[in-house]
C-alpha positions in Angstrom: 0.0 0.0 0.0 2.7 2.3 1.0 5.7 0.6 -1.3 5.9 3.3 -3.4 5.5 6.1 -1.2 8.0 8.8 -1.2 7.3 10.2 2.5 9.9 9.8 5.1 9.3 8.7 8.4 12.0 8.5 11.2 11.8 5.3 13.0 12.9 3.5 16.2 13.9 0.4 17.7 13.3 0.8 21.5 15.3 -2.0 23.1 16.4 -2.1 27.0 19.7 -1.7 25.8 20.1 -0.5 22.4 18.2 2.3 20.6 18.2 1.8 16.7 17.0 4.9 14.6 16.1 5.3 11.0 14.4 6.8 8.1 12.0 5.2 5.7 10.8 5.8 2.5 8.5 3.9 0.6 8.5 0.7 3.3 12.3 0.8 3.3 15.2 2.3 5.1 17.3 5.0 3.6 20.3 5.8 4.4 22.2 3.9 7.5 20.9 3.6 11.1 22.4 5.1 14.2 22.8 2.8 17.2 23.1 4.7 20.6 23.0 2.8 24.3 19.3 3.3 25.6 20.5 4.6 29.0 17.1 3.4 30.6 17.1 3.5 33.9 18.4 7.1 33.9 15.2 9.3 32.8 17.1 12.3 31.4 19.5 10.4 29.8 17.6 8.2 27.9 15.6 11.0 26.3 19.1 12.7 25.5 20.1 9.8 23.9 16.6 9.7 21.9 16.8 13.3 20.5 20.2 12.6 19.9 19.4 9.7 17.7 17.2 11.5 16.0 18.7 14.3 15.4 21.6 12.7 14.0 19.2 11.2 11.3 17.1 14.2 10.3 20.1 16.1 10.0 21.1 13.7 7.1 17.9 13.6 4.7 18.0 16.4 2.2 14.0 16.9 2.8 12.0 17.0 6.1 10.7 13.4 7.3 6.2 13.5 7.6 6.6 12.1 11.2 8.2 10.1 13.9 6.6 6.5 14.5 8.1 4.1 16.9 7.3 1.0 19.0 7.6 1.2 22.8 7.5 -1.8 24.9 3.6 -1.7 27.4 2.1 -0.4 29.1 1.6 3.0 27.8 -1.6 5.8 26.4 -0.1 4.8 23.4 -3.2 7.4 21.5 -1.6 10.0 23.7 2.5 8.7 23.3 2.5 8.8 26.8 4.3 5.6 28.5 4.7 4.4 32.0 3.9 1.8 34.2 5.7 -1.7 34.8 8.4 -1.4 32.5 11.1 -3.7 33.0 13.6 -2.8 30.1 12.8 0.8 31.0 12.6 1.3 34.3 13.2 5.0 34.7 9.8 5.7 32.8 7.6 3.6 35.4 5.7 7.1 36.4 5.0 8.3 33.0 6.6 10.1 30.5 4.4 11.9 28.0 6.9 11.2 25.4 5.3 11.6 22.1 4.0 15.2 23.6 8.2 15.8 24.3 9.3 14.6 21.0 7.0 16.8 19.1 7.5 19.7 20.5 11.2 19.4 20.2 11.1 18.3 16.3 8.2 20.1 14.9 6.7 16.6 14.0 3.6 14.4 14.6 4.7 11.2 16.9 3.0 8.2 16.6 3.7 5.3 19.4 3.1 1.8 19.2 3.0 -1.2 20.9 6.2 -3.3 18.9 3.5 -6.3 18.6 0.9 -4.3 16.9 3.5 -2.8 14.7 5.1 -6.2 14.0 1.4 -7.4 12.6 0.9 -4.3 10.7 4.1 -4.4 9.2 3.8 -8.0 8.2 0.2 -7.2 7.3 1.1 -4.6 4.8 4.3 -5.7 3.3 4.9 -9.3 4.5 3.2 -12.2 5.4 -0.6 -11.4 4.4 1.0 -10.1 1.0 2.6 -13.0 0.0 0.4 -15.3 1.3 -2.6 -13.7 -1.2 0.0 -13.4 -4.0 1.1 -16.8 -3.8 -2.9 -17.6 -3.0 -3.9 -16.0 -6.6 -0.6 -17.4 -8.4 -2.2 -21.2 -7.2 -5.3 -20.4 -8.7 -7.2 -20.1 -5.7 -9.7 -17.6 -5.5 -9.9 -16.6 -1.8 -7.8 -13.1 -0.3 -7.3 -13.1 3.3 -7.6 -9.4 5.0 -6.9 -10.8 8.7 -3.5 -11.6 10.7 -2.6 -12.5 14.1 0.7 -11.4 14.8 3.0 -13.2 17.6 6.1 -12.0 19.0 8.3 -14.5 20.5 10.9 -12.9 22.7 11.2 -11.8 26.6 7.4 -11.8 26.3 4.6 -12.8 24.3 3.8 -9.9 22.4 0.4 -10.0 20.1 -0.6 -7.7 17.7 -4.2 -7.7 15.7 -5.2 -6.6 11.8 -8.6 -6.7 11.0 -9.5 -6.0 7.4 -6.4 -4.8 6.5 -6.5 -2.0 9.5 -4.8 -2.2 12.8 -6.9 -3.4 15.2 -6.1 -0.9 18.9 -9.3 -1.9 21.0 -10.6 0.8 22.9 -7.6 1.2 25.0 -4.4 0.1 23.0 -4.8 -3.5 24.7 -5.0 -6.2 22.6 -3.3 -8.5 24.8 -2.2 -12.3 24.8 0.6 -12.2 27.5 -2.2 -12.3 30.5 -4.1 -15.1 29.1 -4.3 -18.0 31.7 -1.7 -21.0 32.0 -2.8 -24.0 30.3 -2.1 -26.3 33.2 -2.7 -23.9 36.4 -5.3 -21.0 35.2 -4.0 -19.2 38.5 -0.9 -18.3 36.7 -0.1 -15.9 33.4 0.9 -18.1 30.1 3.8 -15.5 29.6 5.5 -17.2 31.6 5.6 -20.3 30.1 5.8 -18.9 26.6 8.7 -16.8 26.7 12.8 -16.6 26.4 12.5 -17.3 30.0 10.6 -20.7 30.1 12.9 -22.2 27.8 15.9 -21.9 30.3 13.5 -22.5 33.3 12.3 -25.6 31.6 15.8 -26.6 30.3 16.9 -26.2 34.4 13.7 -28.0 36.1 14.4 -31.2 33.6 17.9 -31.3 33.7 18.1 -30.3 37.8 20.5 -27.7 37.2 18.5 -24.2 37.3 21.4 -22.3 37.3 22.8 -23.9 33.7 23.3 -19.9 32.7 22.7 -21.3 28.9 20.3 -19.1 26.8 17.3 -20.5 24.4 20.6 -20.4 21.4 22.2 -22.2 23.4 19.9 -25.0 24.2 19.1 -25.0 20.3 22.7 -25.7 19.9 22.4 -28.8 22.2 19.3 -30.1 20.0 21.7 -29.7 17.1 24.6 -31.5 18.2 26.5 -28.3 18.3 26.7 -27.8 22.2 27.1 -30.7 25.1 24.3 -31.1 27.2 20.7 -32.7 27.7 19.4 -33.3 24.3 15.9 -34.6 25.1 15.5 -31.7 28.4 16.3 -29.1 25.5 13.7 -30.4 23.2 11.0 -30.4 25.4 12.0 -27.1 26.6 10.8 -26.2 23.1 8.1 -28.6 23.2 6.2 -27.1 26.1 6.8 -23.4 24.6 5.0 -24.3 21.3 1.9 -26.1 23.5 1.5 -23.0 25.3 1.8 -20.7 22.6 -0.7 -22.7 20.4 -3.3 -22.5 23.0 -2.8 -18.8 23.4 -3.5 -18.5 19.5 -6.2 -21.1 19.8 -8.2 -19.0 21.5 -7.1 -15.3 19.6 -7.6 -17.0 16.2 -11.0 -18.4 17.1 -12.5 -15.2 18.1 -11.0 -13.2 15.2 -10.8 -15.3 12.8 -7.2 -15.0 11.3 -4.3 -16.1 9.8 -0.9 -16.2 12.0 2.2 -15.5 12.0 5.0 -16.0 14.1 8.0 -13.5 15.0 11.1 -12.8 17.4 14.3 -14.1 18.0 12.9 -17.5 19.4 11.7 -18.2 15.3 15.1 -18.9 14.8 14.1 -22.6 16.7 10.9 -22.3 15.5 11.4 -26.2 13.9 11.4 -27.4 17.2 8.4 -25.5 18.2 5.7 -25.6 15.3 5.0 -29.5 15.6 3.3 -28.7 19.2 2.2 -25.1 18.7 0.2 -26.8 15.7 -0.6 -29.7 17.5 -2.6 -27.4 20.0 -3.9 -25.5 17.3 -5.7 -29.0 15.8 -6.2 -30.1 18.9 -10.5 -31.6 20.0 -12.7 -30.3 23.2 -15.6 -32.1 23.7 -19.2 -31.1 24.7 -21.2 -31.8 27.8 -22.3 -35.1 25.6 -19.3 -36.7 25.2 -18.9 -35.3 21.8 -15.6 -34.6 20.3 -15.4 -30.9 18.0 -12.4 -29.3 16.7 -11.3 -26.7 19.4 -10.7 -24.3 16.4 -13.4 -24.6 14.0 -10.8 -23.5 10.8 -8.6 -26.0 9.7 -5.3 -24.9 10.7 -2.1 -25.4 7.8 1.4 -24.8 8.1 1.9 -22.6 5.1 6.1 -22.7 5.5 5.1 -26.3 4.1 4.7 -26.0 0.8 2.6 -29.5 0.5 0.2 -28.0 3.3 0.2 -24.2 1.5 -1.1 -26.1 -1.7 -3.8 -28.0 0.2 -4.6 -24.6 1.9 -4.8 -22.9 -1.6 -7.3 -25.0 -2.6 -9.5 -26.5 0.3 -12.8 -28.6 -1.0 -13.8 -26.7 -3.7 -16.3 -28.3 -6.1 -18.7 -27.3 -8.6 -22.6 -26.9 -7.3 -25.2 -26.3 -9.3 -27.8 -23.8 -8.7 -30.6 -25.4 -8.3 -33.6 -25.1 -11.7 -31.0 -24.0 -14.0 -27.8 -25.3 -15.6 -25.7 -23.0 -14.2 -23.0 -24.2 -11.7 -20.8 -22.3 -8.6 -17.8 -23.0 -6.9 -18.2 -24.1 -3.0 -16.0 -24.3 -0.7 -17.3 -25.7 2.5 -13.6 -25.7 4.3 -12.8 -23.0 7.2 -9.5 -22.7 6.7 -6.6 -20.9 8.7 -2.5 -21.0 9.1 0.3 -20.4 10.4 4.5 -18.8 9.0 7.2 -17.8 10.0 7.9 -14.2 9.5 8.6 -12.9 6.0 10.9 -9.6 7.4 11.8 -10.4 10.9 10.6 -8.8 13.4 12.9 -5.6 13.4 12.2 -4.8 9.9 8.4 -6.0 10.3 8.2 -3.6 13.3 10.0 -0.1 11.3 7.7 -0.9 8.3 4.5 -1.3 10.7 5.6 1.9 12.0 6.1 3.9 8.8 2.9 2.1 7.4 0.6 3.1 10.7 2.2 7.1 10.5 0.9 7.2 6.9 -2.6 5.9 7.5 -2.9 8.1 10.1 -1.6 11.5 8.0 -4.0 10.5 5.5 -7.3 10.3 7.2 -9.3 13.3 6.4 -9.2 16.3 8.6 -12.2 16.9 10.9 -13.1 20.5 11.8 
């Protein structure tokens, strides 16, 4: 939509401990990015270190950028860019900044913030995976388009982020959340915490009695792989237990929006040893008060990184029908059908675009007197 676009909008990368800034044009970056520490648990030098990094970008470009648009790690008033709350990679901006408000005023720009998991679905709905899903869709012959995605960050949280017909989907609050969602197995505990960087290493501890292993989710990959020492079976059902939780976080989000998925974040890089349970959850029965057995999501649920399983998506059950006094005939398809992928752009680059994309939607809505 926005690929050939010749606005600029700076971006950001707000990490704990690195702040990436950039410009984009036309849904990608120009010219290089500046990487400056984040500084975040030191107020006024983190926001130094911001309109420094920004700064240094805009004073590159030969024209003036349209905007600022960035993700910010939860909670925040992300309508009004004002962040606080429990903010563990920044904790300096736990009693509220009103940072979009700052950054304005200081560049003479609008500033749009973001939650990084509703960027990372817009992004991958606008120039990623929804787009090359339909593309490959219509090259297949099939004649369905899909207009809704479900996207999941995998990380130091589970991060969610919603499109619905092809617009960003905020709620009435800018809380579209997953990460709060009950536990599988104990409904008095949050499923973050089992589907997370940190439930692989707890996991990986817990099986192999040595908590204190110091080895991150890489390196437990690496022991799958052959490429590291250490419990091969403990590590795969580390990853085991993070795709059964994650699958029954997205059974529930995909059966009450009605979606396609897909999947995010450094953990991704595993994500072989994670989609055989995250789908088997996804496929998995619940039965009614009868005894009956139903699918627990009522689409039929396709890996589309498989290309025998994308084909099978493409085309479903379709057969010819006839309408009924004449000899004209339809196509039917009576198959529900969703599925999951891997990210197209990675999250980063997912993220920036979702930003530039979400900055330019909003400049172009029509002004309301």
């Amino acid at each position: 939509m926005y690929n050939n676009d010749n606005r600029i909008v700076i971006t950001l990368d707000a990490g704990g401990t690195n702040l990436v800034f950039g410009a984009m044009k036309g849904c990608e970056y120009i010219g290089e990015t500046v990487t400056l520490p984040s500084m975040a648990k030191d107020l006024d030098q983190c926001l130094s270190q911001m309109v420094k990094g920004f700064e240094t970008i805009i004073g590159r470009l030969e024209e003036k950028p349209v905007a600022i648009s960035f993700a910010f790690p939860g909670p925040a008033d992300y309508a009004n860019g004002i962040v606080g709350g429990f903010l563990p990679n920044f904790p300096s901006f736990r009693d509220g900044v009103a940072l979009g408000p700052f950054l304005s005023k200081k560049f003479g720009l609008p500033v749009f913030i973001n939650n990084d998991g509703d960027l990372f679905a817009f992004g991958e709905a606008m120039a990623g995976a929804l787009p090359w899903i339909n593309s490959r869709v219509a090259a297949m012959g099939g004649d369905r388009q899909y207009k809704n995605l479900l996207g999941y960050t995998f990380g130091t949280g589970l991060g969610i982020g919603s499109v619905i017909n092809g617009q960003l989907n905020l709620g009435n609050n800018s809380c579209v959340e997953t990460f709060c969602l009950p536990y599988k197995y104990d409904r008095s505990r949050m499923i973050e915490d089992h589907a997370a960087i940190r439930a692989i290493v707890r996991v990986y501890g817990e099986l192999t009695g040595n908590p204190d292993h110091g080895l991150t989710p890489k390196d437990i990959c690496d022991i799958i792989e052959g490429r590291r020492e250490g419990d091969r079976e403990a590590a795969l059902e580390a990853f085991r237990r993070f795709g059964e939780i994650a699958g029954d976080a997205m059974a529930t989000a995909v059966t009450l929006t009605d979606s396609l998925i897909v999947l995010g974040g450094g953990l991704t890089g595993a994500a072989r040893y994670i989609l055989p349970s995250l789908l088997e959850e996804l496929r998995s029965q619940i039965k009614t008060i009868g005894g009956d057995t139903l699918n627990r999501v009522q689409m039929k649920v396709y890996n589309l990184d498989d290309p025998e399983e994308f084909e099978k998506f493409v085309h479903g059950q379709a057969r010819r029908l006839k309408v009924y006094g004449t000899d004209d005939y339809v196509t039917y398809d009576p198959q529900k059908r969703t599925g999951v992928c891997v990210s197209r752009l990675g999250a980063s680059r997912a993220i920036s675009i979702g930003a530039y994309a979400y900055a330019l939607s909003r400049l172009d809505l029509p002004v309301t007197r």
